[in-house]
C-alpha positions in Angstrom: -34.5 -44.5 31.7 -35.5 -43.9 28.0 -34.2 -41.2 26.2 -35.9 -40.1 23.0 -33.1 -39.8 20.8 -35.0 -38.5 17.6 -36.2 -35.9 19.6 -33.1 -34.4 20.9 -31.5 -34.8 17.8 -34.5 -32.8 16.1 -33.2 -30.2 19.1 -29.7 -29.9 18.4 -30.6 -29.6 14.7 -32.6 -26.8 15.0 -30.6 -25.1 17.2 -27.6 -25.4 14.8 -29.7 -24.1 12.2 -30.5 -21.0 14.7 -27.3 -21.0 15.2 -26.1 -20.8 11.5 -29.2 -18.6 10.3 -27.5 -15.6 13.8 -23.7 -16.3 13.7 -23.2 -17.7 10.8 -22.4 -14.7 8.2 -18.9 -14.3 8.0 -17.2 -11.4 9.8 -16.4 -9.2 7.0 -20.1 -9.0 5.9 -21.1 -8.2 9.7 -18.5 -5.3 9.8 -20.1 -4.3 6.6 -23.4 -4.2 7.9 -22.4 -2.2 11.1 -20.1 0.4 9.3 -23.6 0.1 7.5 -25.7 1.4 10.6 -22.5 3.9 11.5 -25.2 6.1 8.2 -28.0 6.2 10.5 -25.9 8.6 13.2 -25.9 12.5 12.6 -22.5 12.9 13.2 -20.5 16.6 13.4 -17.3 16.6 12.2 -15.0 17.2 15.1 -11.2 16.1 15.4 -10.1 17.3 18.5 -8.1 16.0 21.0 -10.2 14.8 24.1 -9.7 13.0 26.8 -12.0 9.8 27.3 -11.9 6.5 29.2 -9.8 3.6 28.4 -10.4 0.9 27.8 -14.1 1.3 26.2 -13.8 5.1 25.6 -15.2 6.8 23.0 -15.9 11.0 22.3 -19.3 12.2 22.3 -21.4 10.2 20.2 -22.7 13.5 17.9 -19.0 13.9 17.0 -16.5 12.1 15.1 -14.1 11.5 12.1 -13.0 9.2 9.5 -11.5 6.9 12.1 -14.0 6.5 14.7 -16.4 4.9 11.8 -13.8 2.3 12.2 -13.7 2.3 15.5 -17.5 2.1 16.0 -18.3 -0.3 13.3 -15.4 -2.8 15.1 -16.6 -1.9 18.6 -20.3 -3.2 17.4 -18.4 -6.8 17.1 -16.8 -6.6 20.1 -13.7 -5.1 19.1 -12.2 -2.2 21.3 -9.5 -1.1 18.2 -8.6 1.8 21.1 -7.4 -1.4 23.5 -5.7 -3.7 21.2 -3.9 -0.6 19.1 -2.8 0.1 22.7 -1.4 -2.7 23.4 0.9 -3.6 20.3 2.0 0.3 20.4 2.8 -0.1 23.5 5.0 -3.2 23.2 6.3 -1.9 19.5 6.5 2.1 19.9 9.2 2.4 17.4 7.2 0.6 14.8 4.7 3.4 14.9 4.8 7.0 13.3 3.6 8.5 16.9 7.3 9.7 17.4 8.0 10.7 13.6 4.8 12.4 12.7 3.6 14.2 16.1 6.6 13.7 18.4 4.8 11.7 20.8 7.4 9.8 23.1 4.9 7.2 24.4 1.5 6.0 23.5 -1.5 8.0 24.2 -4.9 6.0 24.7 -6.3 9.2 24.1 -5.6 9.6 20.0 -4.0 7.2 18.9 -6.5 4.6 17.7 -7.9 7.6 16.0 -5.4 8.8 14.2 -5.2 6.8 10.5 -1.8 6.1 10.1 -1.6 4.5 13.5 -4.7 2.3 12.3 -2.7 1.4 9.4 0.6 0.5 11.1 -1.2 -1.6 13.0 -3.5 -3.5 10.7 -0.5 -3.7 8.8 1.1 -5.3 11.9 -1.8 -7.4 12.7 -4.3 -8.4 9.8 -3.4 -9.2 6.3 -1.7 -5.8 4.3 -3.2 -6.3 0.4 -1.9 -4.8 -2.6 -3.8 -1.6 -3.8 -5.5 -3.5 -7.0 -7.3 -1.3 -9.3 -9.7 -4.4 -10.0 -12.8 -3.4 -7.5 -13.2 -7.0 -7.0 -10.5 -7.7 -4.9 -12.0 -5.3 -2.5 -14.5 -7.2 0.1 -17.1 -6.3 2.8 -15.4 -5.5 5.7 -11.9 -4.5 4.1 -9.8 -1.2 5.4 -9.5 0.9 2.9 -6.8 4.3 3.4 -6.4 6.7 1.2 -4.3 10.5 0.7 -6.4 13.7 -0.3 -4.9 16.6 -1.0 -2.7 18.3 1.6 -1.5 14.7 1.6 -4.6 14.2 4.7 -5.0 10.6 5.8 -8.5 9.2 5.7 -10.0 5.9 6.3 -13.1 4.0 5.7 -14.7 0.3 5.5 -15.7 -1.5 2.1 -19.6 -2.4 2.4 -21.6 -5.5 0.3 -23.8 -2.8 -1.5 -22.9 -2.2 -4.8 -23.2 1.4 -6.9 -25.8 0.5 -9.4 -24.1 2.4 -12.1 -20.3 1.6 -12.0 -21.0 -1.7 -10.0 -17.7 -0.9 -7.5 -18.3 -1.9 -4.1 -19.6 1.1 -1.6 -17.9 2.1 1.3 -18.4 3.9 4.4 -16.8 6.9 5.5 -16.6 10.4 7.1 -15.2 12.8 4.8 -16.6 15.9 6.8 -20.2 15.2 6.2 -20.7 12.4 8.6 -20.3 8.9 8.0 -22.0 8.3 4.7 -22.4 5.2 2.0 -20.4 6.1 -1.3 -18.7 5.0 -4.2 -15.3 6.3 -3.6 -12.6 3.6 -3.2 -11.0 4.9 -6.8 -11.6 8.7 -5.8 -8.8 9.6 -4.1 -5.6 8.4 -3.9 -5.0 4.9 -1.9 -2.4 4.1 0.1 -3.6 1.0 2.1 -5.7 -1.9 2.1 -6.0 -3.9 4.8 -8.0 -7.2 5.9 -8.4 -7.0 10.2 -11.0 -10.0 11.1 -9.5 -10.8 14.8 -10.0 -14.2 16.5 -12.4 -14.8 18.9 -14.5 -11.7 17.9 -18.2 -11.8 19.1 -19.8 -14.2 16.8 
């Protein structure tokens, strides 16, 4: 039998360049662009403890706060942050502030994916922790940023590729009350973390 060889090498060719041209951007950039989309929900500010499924669960999609634009953007990539925090808390209890900060005595799929400094123990534990450089180019698309705001109240959002066309600092997205919104605020408040999560094995 005779196979055509220029033709299927024409065919896996082109479907590497399909390939390349879908799954090819590199993950920060497509958490960027979904923390992106996370601007396109009306969202209410809405904090409260509720119970919800595990794993997979989520509150009411018209409600939210600074931590479930995290959780949202990650869960677009295949990323349930509510399973996997589970699981290292679950295994490393101590090494959270669950105990220390709201006397919890055991994990609670419930809250504590969406509390921020649970999200920052455990990027800390399990991405890359970066120093808090006051150079905005050390900040990329898809990077964790946490800060403090007065009252010492945690809050978290996601660096984006847009830049602010005045300051040229790199925009992030976050929920500061407001819903989740695109701003130039990763010098606006006080930071305490920076983080680098890009999991292997995330959907391409």
């Amino acid at each position: 039998m005779h196979i055509n060889l220029t033709h299927w090498l024409g065919v896996i060719t082109l479907s590497g360049l399909i390939a390349t041209h879908c799954f090819g951007k590199p993950f920060g950039e497509r958490l960027s662009e979904a923390a992106l989309e996370r601007t396109q929900h009306a969202i209410t500010y809405d904090g409260s403890y509720q119970k919800i499924d595990y794993p997979g669960g989520d509150v009411a999609p018209n409600i939210g706060v600074c931590t479930d634009v995290v959780i949202r953007s990650y869960r677009q990539l295949g990323i349930d942050l509510q399973q996997v925090l589970h699981n290292d808390i679950r295994e490393n209890f101590a090494q959270y502030p669950s105990n220390t900060l709201w006397g919890h005595t055991r994990p609670d799929t419930n809250i504590d994916h969406r509390r921020v400094p649970n999200l920052e123990t455990f990027f800390a534990r399990n991405g890359s922790s970066l120093p808090l450089s006051n150079d905005p180019n050390d900040y990329l698309p898809g990077d964790i940023v946490s800060w403090r705001l007065s009252g010492n109240l945690p809050h978290i959002g996601i660096v984006t590729h847009k830049k602010d066309r005045v300051s040229g600092r790199p925009l992030v997205v976050h929920n500061i009350g407001m819903g989740p919104q695109l701003q130039d605020r990763i010098f606006s408040y006080t930071p305490t973390g920076h983080y680098r999560f890009n999991p292997q094995g995330s959907t391409p």
